[in-house]
N, C-alpha and C positions, 0 to 999 in steps of 0.2 A: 232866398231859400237856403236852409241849412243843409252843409255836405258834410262827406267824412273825409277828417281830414289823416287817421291814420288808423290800422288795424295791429292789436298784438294781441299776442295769445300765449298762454301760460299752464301748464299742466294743474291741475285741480284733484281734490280729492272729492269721492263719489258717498252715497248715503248708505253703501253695502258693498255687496262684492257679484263676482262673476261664475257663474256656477256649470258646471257642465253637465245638463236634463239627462241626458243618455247616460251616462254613469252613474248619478240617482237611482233614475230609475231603474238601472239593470241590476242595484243592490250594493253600491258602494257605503261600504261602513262608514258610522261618524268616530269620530277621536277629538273632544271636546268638541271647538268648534271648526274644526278641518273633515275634509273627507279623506280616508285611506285608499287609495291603489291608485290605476292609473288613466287620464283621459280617455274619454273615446271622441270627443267630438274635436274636430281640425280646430287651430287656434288655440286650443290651452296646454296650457304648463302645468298645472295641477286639478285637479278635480273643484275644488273652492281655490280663485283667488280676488286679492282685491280689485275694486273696481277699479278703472282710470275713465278721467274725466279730462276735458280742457276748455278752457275760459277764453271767449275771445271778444275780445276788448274794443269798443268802438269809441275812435277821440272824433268829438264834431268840431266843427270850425269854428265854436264859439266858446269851446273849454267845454264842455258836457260829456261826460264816457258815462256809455252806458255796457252791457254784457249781456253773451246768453253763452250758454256750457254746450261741449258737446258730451255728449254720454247715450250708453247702449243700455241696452235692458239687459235684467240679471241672468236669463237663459240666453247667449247670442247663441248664435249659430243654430238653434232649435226652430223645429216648424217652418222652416223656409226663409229661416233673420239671415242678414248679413253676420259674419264672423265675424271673433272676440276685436273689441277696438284696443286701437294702440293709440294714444297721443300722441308718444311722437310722429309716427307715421302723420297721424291727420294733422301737424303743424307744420309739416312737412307741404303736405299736400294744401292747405290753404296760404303757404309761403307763396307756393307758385302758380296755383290757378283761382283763387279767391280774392285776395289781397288785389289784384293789377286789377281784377274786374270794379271791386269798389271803391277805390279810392279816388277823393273830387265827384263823386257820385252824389247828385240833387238828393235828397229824403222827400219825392214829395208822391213815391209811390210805392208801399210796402209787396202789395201785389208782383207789381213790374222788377223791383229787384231781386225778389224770391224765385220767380220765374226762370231768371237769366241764371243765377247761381243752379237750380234745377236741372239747366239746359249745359252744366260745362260738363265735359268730358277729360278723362285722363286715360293714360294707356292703361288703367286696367279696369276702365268704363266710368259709370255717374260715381260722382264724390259717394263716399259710407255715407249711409243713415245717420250717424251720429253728429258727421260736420254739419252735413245738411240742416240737424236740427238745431243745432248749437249756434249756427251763423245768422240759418232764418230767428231764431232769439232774437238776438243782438240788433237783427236787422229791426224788427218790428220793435224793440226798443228805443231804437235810434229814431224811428218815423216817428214814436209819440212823444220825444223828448223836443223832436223839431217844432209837433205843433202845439207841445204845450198839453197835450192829454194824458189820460191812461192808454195801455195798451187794450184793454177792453172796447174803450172806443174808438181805438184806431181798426178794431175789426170789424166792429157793430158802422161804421162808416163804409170802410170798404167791401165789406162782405154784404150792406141792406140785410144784416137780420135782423127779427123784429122782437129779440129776445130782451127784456127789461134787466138793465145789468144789477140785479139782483145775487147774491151767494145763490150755490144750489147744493143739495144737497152729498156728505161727503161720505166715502166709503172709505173707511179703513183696513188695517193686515197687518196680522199677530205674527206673523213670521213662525219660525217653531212653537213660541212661547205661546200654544194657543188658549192657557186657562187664563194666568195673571194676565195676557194683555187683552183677554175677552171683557174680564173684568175694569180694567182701564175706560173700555167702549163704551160699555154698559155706564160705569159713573158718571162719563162727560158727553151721553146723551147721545154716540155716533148714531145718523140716521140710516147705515148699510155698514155690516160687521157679518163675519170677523175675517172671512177672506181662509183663515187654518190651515194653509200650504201643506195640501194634502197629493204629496209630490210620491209617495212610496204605496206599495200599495200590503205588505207585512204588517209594516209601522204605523203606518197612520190612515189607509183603509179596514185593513183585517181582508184575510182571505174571501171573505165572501161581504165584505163591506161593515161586519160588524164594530169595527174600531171606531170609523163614522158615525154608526147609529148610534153608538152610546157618548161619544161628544155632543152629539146634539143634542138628544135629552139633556145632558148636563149644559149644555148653552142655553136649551128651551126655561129650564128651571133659574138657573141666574138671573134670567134677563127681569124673571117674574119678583126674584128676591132682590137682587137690585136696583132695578130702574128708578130712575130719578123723581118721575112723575106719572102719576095715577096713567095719565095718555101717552107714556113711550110706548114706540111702537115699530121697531126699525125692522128694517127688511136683511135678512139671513142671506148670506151670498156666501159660496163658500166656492175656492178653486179647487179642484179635484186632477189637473195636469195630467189626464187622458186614463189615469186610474182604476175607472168604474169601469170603464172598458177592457182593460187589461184583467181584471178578476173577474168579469164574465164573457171572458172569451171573444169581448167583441159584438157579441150578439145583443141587437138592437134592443129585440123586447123584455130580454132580461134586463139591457140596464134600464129599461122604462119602467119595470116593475118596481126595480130595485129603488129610482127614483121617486116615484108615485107613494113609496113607504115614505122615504124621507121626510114627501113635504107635511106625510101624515104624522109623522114625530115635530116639525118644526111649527104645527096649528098652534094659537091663531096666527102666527108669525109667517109672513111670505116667504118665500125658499126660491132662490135662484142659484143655478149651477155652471159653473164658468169649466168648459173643457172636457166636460165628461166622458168623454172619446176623441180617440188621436188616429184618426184613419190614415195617415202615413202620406196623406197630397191634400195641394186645395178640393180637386176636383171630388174626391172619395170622400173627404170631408163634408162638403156640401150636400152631397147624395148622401150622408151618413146622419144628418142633421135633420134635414128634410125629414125623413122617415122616422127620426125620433119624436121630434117634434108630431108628426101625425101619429106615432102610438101612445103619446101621454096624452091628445086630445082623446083618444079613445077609452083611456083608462078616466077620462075627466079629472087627471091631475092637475094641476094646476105650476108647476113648477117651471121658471120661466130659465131658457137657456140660453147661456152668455157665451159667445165665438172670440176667444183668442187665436191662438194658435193656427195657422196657414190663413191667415185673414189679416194681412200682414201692410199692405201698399191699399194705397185707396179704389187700385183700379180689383182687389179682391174684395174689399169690402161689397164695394157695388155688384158686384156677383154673388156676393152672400144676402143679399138682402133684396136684387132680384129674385132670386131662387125662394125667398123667406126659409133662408137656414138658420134662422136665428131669434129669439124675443131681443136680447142687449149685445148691441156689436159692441165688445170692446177696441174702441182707438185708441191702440196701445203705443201713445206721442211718440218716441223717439223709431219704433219702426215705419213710420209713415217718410220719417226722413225730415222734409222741413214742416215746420209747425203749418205752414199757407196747408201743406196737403191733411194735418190734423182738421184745421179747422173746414174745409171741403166736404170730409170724410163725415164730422159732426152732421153737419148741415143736411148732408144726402141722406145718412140717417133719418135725421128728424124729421124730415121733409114724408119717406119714406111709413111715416107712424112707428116708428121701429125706438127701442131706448137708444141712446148715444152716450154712452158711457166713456168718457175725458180721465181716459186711466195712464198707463206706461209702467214705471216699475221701483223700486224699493231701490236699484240701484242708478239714481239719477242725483241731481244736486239741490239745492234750494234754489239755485235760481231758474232752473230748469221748472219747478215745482210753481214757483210763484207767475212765471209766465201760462205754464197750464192754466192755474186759477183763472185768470185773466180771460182766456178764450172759452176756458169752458163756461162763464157764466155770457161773456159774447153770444155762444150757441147756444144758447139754452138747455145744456148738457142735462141728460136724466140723473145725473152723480158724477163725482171728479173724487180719483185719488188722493189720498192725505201720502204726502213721500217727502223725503227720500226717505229711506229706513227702513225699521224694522220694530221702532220702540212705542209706537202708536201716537207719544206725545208730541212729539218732534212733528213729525209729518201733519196730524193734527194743526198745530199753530203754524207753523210755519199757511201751509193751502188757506186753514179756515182765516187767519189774520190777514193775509191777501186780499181777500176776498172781502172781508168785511170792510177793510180800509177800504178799497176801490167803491162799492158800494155806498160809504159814507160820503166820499170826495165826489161823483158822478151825483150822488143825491144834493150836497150844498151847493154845486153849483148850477144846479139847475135851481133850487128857491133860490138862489142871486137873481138869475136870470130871469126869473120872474116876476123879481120884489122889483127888478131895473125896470121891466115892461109897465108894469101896473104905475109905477112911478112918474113914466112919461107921458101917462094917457094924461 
């Protein structure tokens, strides 16, 4: 059985930067690509800065290093996240309580070692979200390098899901740039666009949501002028970061009206709304969703709504989906913490009839990106983010070339394994 034989870590550069929601939103100006004035949320030094990332390195006892990154989503501290990451700090922190726990440590259980890392405590409580995710990485890379697989089938092993490790389909996000990189979607066929980081509600809602309506007519009409093929057909997802709610005061059945329009401007194209209300708690949130969700069934809209935001650890998720707060939980990877609790989260999802959306954030790394792929086609994710970034292409290949290579390697070796069988009879 292959063990590890050393861990190192090394700061890393992220696919964007770290932003501060609360200063956005309360109307911080842009100045090219910075924001002007001064934080509001604990943990930042300036309104936009870059992201930090770290790489932690796994040597096996047979020469093999494999990696997984830590890294935070581009809003920390918002909605109930753990605050802004530092690498130093978290090399610090897996100097001393990560490291001693793996080393000479069997690979012959990816479960059981994500568990224990889970389970360490430091004096200022469970390791960040970020080491968490970054370690479990490395970890579940390390277990498929031991036996010789992908990481997709070290999950689809260990997890018994019965999902065919197949691509699935990918969402992308335009970042500010939401015309040209609408356009980028639209030529390379994305199946769920354009995501239009509709973080302000002046700028990119309009007072009364009109800003919105008239992007989308103009995305509705692209999609028709550009599409690739007579049968493109993707599904309209757009974030709105509690937005729609802040222009109508909150009040539920105006934003269902205001929704029930949209998905009427987005026909024949599906419309799903990620955040459209930021109730201020999990618990308010929940209750806040609930009731939306039963006033567009009333309006017979049809627009299906996606729970970021205070939906944050797996043990919220499963209360959002008890409750049915939600059509698409997005698992937003890096705040689940370690990837074992992503892929738990999927699974309760799906299990649940609920979509399972294999998301996190623009500010992650490629290998961050390339291990999502892996588990989200594991789970049988309803979509998985194109990341890190903001330029559509990047993220794009980076997820979908994942994806498809894994899919092609899990598919030859099964005709081997077949052409061996039929061979013997």
């Amino acid at each position: 059985m292959k063990r590890i034989a050393d861990v190192i870590t090394v700061p890393v550069r992220t696919g964007f930067y770290a932003d501060d929601q609360s200063a956005i939103r309360a109307g911080a100006k842009r100045d090219g690509f910075r924001y002007i004035g001064e934080p509001l949320t604990p943990g930042f030094i300036s309104i936009r800065q870059p992201g930090e990332a770290l790489s932690v390195l796994m040597v096996l006892d047979d020469g093999q290093v494999v990696h997984g990154d830590c890294a935070s989503v581009q809003y920390s501290g918002a909605g109930g996240r753990d605050p802004v990451f530092s690498a130093e700090r978290a090399a610090a922190d897996i100097a001393e309580f990560v490291t001693p726990l793996l080393l000479g440590r069997a690979l012959d259980s990816f479960r059981e070692l994500t568990a224990e890392i889970d389970a360490v405590r430091t004096e200022r409580g469970i390791l960040h979200t970020a080491i968490r995710y970054g370690v479990s990485q490395a970890i579940l890379g390390a277990v498929a390098a031991a036996r010789g697989v992908t990481m997709a089938e070290v999950v689809q092993q260990e997890y018994a899901t019965d999902a065919p490790l197949l691509p699935v389909p990918i969402y992308a996000q335009t970042g500010d740039d939401r015309y040209l990189n609408a356009d980028k979607m639209i030529l390379k066929g994305v199946d769920v666009l354009p995501h239009a980081l509709i973080n302000t509600v002046e700028e990119k809602l309009g007072a009364r949501g009109e800003v919105l309506e008239g992007y989308l007519r103009w995305l509705v009409a692209r999609i028709d002028e550009l599409r690739p093929s007579a049968d493109y057909r993707p599904r309209i997802h757009i974030d709105t970061y509690g937005t729609i709610g802040l222009a109508f005061g909150g009040e539920v059945g105006a934003v269902a009206d205001y929704l029930a329009g949209l998905a009427r401007i987005c026909a024949p194209y599906e419309l799903a709304v990620e955040h459209p209300i930021d109730a201020g708690s999990r618990t308010a949130q929940i209750e806040r969703y609930v009731e939306l969700r039963k006033q567009l069934r009333s309006r017979g809209a049809s627009v299906r709504i996606a729970v970021d935001e205070w939906c944050n650890t797996i043990d919220d998720i499963r209360l959002f989906v008890e409750a049915g707060a939600a059509d698409i939980i997005h698992v937003k990877t890096p705040d689940l913490g370690g990837v074992n609790d992503t892929i738990e989260a999927l699974l309760l999802v799906r299990s649940a009839g609920l979509e399972a959306y294999c998301g996190g954030t623009c500010n992650e790394t490629e290998r961050s990106a390339q291990v999502s792929a892996h588990i989200a086609m594991a789970c049988g994710a309803s979509q998985v983010l194109a990341k890190p970034g903001m330029g559509v292409d990047e993220g794009l290949m980076i997820v979908g070339n994942e994806m498809a290579r894994t899919a092609a390697l899990v598919n030859a070796r099964s005709l081997s394994a077949e052409t061996t069988r039929n061979t013997s009879r």
